[in-house]
C-alpha positions as CSV (number, residue, x, y, z in Angstrom):
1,X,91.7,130.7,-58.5
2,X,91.3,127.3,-57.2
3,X,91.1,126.6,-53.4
4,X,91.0,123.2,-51.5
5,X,88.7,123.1,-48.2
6,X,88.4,120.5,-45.6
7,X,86.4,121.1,-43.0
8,X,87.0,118.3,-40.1
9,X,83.7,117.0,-38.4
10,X,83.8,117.5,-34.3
11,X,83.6,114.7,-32.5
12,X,80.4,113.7,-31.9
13,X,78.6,115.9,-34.6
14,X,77.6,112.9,-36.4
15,X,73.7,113.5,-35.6
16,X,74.2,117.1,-36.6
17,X,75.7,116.4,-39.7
18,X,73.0,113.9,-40.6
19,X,70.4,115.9,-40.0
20,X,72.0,118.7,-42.1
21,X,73.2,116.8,-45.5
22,X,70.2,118.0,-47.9
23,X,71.0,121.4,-46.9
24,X,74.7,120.5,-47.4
25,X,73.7,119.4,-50.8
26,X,71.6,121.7,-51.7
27,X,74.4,124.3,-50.8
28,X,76.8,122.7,-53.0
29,X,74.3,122.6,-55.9
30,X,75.1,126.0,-55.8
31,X,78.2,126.0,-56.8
32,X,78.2,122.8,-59.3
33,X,80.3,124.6,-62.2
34,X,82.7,125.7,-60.0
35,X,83.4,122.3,-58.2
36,X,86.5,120.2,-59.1
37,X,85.9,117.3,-56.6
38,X,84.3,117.2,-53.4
39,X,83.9,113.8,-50.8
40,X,83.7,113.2,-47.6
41,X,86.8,111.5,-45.1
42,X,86.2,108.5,-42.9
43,X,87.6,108.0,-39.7
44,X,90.0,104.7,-38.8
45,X,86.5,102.5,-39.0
46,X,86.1,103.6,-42.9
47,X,82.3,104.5,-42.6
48,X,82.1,107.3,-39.5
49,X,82.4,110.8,-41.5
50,X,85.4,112.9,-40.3
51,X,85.3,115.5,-42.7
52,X,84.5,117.0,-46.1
53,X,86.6,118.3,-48.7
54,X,85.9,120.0,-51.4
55,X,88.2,121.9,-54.3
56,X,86.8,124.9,-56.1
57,X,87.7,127.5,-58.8
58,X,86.0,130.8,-57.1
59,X,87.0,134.1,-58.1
60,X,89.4,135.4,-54.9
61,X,90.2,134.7,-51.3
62,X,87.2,136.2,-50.2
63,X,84.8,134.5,-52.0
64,X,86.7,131.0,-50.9
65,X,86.3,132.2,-47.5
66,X,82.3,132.8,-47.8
67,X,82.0,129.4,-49.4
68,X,83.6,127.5,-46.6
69,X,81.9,129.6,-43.8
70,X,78.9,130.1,-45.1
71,X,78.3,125.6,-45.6
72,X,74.9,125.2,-43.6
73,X,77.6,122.2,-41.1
74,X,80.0,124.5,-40.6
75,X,77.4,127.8,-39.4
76,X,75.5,124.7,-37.3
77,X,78.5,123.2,-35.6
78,X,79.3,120.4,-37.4
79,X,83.1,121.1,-38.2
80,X,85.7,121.6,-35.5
81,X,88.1,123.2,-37.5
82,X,88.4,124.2,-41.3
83,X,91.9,123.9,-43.4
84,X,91.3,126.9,-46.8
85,X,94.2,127.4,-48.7
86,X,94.8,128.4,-52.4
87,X,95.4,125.1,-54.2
88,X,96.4,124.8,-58.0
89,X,95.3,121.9,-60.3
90,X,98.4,120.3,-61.9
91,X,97.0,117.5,-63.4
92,X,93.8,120.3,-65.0
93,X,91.1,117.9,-64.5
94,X,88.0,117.4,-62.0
95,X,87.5,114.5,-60.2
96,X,84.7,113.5,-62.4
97,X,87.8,112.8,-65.4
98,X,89.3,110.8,-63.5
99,X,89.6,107.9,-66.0
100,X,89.4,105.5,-62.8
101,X,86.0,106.8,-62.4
102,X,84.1,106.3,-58.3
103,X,84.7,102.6,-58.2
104,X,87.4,100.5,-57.7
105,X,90.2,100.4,-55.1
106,X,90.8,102.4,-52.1
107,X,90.6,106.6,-52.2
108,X,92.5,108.8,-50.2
109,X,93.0,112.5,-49.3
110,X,96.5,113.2,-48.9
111,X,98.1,116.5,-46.8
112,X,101.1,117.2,-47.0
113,X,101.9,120.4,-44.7
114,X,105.1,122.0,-46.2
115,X,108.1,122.7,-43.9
116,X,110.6,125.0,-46.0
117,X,112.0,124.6,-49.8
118,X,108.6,123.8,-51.8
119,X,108.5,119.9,-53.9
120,X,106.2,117.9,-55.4
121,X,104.9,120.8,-57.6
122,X,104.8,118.6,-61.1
123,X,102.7,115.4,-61.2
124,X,104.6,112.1,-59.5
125,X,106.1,110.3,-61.9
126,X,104.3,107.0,-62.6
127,X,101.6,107.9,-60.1
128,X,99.3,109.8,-62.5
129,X,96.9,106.8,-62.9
130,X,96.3,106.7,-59.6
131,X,95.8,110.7,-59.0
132,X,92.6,112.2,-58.6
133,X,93.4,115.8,-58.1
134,X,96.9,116.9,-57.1
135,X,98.4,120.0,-56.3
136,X,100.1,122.5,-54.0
137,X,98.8,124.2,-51.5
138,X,99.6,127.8,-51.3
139,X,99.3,131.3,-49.9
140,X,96.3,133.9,-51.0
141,X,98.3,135.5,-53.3
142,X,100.1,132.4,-54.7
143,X,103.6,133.3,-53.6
144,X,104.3,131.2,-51.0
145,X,104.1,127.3,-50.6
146,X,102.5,125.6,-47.9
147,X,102.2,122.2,-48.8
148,X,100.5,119.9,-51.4
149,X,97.3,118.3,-51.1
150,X,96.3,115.1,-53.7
151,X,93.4,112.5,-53.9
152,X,95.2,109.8,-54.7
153,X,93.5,105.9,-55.4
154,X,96.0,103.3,-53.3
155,X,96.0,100.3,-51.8
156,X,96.3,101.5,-47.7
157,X,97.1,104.7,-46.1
158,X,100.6,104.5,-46.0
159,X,101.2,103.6,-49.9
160,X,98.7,106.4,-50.6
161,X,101.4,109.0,-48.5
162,X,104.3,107.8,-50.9
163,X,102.5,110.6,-53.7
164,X,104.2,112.9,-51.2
165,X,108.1,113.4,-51.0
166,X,107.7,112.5,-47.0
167,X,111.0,113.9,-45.2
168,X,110.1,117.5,-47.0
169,X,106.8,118.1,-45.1
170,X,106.5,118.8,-41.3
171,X,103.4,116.1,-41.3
172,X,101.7,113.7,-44.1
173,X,97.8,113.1,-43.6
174,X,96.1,110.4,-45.3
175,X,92.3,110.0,-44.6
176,X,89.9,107.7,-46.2
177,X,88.1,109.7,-48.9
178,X,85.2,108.8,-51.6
179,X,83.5,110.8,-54.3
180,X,81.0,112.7,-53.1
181,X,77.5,114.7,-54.3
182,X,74.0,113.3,-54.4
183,X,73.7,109.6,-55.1
């Protein structure tokens, strides 16, 4: 089962987070095979950290659960909220096949929260050099949809949303996003 994560930086954990991104690292090491693409989000300056996202293949809802809770930022503070849900990969890659590779262009983490009949389930037509990771977001057991969430490369925030069928989601996020793990 494949699950996104984004766990959103409180303001003014900065420090924190700092201080804590070997053990963040190391943490992650630990789940290497089971990674499909992981970065963090910039705020509106494109360099402050706002968040970190990552999308994993994990064995059940519970073990999702322990990996975003038990991240050494989010038991020390760092994060001042987390955003789990079930997530499937429609385009079956990891971030690290994208053929666009870590440079070049602008990256983006797009949210779309769903609000009633589900879309954007297949990949966007003449988008898929641009994507990333895409797919929707959904309940534990699969069943329901809440949304879709995509890494998308774009020019600017708003050209980075139009992945997303716009008027069928209560809100579209789009946060600065790079490829993450050790340098």
């Amino acid at each position: 089962m494949e699950f996104l994560c984004y766990h959103r930086d409180r303001p003014g954990s900065l420090p924190l987070r700092q201080e804590l991104l070997e053990a963040h690292w190391s943490y992650m090491d630990g789940y290497e095979k089971e990674l499909i693409a992981r970065g963090p989000t910039f705020g509106e300056d494109g360099r402050t950290p706002s968040g970190s996202v990552h999308i994993v293949d994990l064995p059940d809802p519970a073990a999702a659960r322990r990996f975003a809770f038990d991240e050494p930022g989010y038991q020390a503070g760092v994060y001042r909220d987390v955003l789990l849900r079930r997530w499937r990969n429609v385009l079956g890659r990891t971030m690290w096949d994208f053929p666009g590779g870590r440079t070049g262009g602008h990256r983006y983490l797009v949210l779309g929260l769903g609000a009633g009949e589900a879309v954007d389930l297949d990949v966007p037509t003449g988008r898929e050099g641009d994507l990333i990771a895409y797919g929707p977001l959904l309940s534990d057991d699969g069943a329901a949809w809440l949304g879709t969430a995509a890494l998308v490369r774009a020019a600017d925030p708003a050209t980075a949303r139009t992945v997303l069928t716009g008027d069928h989601y209560a809100s579209v996020e789009a946060h600065d996003w790079q490829f993450g793990g050790r340098r």
